[in-house]
C-alpha positions, 0 to 999 in steps of 0.5 A, a space after each residue: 096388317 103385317 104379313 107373316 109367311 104368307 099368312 096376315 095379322 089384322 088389329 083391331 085397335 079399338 077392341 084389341 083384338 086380333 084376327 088372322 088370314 090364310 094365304 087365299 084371304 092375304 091375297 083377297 085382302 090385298 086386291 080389296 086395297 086395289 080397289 078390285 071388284 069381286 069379280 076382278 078379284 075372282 080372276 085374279 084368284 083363280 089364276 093364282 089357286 087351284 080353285 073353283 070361282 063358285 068356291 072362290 067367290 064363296 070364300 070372298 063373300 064370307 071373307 069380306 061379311 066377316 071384315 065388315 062385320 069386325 068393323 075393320 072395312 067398310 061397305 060400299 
């Protein structure tokens, strides 16, 4: 991952491609590296953001099928 003003660039170096996160998914991105729960995770955001949890754990949801679904993390 390499963060760009604000934004991120994720590779996937098995398939060469590349996949882009806005400021909210850098942000998501980060406290899943901190091994945050989406609860934890939700707070965290909400303090950051101007944004309801319902929206918030909306968007962590897709967020983290769509990694997942790219194979660049792995369900627990």
């Amino acid at each position: 991952m390499r963060e760009i003003a604000g934004e991120a660039v994720l590779l996937d170096m098995e398939q060469g491609m590349y996949y882009g996160l806005n400021e909210v998914g850098v942000e998501i991105w980060k406290l899943l590296e901190e091994g945050k729960s989406p609860a934890e995770t939700v707070e965290t955001l909400k303090s950051k953001f101007e944004v309801d949890a319902m929206t918030l754990m909306k968007d962590l949801l897709n967020l983290t099928s769509d990694l997942v679904e790219a194979g660049l993390v792995q369900a627990e």
